[in-house]
Each structure stands twice: as structure tokens, then as C-alpha cells.
C-alpha positions in Angstrom: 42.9 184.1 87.0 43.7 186.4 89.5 43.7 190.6 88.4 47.1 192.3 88.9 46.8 195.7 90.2 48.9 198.2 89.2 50.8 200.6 91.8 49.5 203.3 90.1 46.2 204.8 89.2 45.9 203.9 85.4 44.5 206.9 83.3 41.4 206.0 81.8 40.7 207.6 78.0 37.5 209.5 79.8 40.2 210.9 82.8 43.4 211.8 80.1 45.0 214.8 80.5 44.3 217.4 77.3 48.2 216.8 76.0 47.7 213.4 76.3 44.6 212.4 74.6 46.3 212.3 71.3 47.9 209.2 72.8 44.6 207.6 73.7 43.4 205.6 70.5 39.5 204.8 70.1 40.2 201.8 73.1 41.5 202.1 76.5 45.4 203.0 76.2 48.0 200.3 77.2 49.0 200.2 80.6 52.2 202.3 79.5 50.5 204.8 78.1 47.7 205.0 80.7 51.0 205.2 83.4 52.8 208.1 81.6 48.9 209.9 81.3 49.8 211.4 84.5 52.4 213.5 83.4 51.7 214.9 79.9 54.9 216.6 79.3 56.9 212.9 79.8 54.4 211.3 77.3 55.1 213.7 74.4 58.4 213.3 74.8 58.5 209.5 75.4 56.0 207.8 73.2 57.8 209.5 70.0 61.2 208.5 71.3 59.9 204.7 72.2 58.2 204.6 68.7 61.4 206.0 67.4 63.9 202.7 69.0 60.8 200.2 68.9 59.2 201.2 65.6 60.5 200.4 62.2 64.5 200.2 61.3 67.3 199.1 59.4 67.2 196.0 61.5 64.4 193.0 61.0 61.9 192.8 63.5 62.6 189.3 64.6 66.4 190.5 66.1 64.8 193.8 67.8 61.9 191.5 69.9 64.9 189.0 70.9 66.5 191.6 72.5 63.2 193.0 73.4 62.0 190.0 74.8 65.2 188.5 76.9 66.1 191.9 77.9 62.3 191.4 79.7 62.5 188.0 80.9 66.2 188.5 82.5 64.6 191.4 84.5 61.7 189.8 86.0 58.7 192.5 84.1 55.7 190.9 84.0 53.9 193.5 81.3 57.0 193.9 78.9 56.9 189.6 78.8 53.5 189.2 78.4 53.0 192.6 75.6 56.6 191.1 73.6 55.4 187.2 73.8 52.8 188.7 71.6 54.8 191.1 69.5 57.4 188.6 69.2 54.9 185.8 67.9 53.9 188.1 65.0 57.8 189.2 64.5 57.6 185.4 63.4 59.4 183.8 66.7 58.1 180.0 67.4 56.7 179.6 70.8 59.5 177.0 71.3 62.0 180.3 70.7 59.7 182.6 73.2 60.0 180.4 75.8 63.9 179.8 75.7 64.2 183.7 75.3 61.4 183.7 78.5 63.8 181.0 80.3 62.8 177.9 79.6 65.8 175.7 79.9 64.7 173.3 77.2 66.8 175.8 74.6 65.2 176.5 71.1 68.0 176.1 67.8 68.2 180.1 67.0 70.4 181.0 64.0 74.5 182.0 65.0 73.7 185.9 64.4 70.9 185.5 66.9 72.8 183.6 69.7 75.6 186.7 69.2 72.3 189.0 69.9 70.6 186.7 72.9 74.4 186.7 74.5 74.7 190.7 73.8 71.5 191.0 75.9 72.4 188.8 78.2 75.9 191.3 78.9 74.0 194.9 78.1 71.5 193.2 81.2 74.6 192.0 83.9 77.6 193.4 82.5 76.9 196.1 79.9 80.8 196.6 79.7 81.2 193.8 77.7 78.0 193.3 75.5 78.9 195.0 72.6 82.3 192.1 71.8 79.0 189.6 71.2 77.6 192.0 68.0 81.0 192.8 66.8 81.1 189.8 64.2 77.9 189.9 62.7 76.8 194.5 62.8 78.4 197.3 61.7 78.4 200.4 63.9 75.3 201.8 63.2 73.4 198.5 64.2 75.1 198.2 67.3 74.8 201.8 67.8 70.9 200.6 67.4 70.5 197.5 69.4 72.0 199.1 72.5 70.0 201.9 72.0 67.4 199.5 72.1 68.0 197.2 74.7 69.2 199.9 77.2 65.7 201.7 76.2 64.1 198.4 77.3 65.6 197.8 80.7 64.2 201.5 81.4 60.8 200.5 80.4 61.3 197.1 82.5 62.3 199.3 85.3 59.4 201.6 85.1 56.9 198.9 84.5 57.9 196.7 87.5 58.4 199.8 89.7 54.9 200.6 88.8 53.7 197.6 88.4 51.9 197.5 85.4 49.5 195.1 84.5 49.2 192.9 80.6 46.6 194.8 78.9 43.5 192.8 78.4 44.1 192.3 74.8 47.5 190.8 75.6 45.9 188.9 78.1 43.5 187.8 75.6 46.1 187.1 72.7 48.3 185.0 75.1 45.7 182.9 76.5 44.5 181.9 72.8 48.3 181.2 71.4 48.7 178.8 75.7 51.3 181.2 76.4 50.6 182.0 80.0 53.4 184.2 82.4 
């Protein structure tokens, strides 16, 4: 398997910046985190806000990694694929599901509220003008409020990860390999 090397300098936990170490677990950070390292003042201000949209909510976790997930795939970033195949197995998505919301054209059965959510992400993706008519039958406000708060965080993330081109972790690496779910 050949290593992808990111465009940056990744921050090890030995090299992080004083306002960033709190950011660093006990194991090297993720490639994100490792990125953002370089500028401390951008990681205490993004992490909270990405754990914030990402983290826990009024919505289940399975609908947040769709969006999460084909928001990735539609715009080609390697390490948001590979890190949300992984969350989005434990969010309890089948593998057949991850890899019609990865492309595969053989299409995987999702649920009516779900296809409203895949074609939402599709739109907020291409034509973000029109996503929101795919949620209004199936969320109130403050959930649409929240999945395009969400999807419009990831495509940032996917731009900043392929513009930087940030590398799967090791342990996503790892985790995929085990579950055959290769890039």
C-alpha cells in the first residue's frame, strides 16, 4: 500500500504548539488536528465549533454520517471518506449503504427520509439553492437549520483536507482494512 503524504507538515504531539496541546490526546492527533497544530488560534476556535455540528444533536447519528459521508464522496476527499466509512459503520450504516453513499452504482434500499437527506446533499454539494425543497417534507426548521449547518461545515472540511491533502490516520487505515472497505 502505498503512503499518502500530506502537503503539509503534520504536527507531531512532541512538536504541538502550547495552545494546542490540549487537542493532542495520549496518541498521535488526527491528521485534522495535526493540520490545524500550526495555527493555534484556528484550532481553539475550530475543534469546539466542529465538535459542536459533528458531535451529539437532536438528530440520529445515522442521518448526520449520510450527509457526512456523500457530502465526502461527491467531493473527491480522500481522508473525510476513509475517517466517515468508519464513523458511519458504527453510526450503524451497512457496508452495502457506505458504498452507494461512496458511489457505488449498485444502490443500497435506504429508508424515504434518508433518500430526501442523500438528494439534499446531493443539491447543498452542486446546487445549494435548491437543497433545502428535499428536507422540507420530513424536518422542521431547526433540523434543517442543522443539517445544512452540517453539510456546508463538511464541504469546508473536504476543501481543507484535499487542499492539504491529508492523509487516513493509521487507525482508520487500520479499521477499514479489517471491515475490506478500501478507498
Amino acid at each position: 500500500m502505498a503512503t499518502h503524504m500530506s502537503h503539509v507538515e503534520l504536527v507531531s504531539s512532541d512538536q504541538a504548539p502550547l495552545l494546542a496541546r490540549p487537542y493532542f490526546g495520549t496518541e498521535e492527533p488526527s491528521p485534522l488536528i495535526a493540520a490545524l497544530a500550526h495555527v493555534p488560534e484556528f484550532i481553539e476556535t475550530a475543534m469546539p465549533f466542529i465538535d459542536s455540528v459533528f458531535g451529539p444533536s437532536s438528530l440520529p447519528d445515522r442521518l448526520k454520517e449520510i450527509v457526512v459521508l456523500r457530502a465526502s464522496s461527491k467531493n473527491s476527499c480522500r481522508y473525510c471518506v476513509a475517517t466517515h466509512t468508519v464513523v458511519a459503520r458504527e453510526a450503524g450504516l451497512s457496508a452495502a449503504e457506505v458504498a452507494a453513499l461512496r458511489g457505488d452504482t449498485s444502490a443500497a434500499a435506504f429508508a424515504e427520509i434518508e433518500q430526501a437527506v442523500i438528494a439534499f446533499t446531493d443539491a447543498l454539494c452542486d446546487r445549494p439553492e435548491e437543497a433545502v425543497t428535499h428536507l422540507r417534507a420530513h424536518f422542521d426548521d431547526p433540523q434543517i437549520v442543522e443539517l445544512t449547518t452540517l453539510g456546508a461545515a463538511t464541504i469546508m472540511l473536504n476543501r481543507f483536507a484535499v487542499a492539504l491533502g491529508l492523509p487516513p490516520s493509521a487507525e482508520t487505515q487500520r479499521r477499514l482494512n479489517e471491515e475490506g472497505l478500501q478507498l
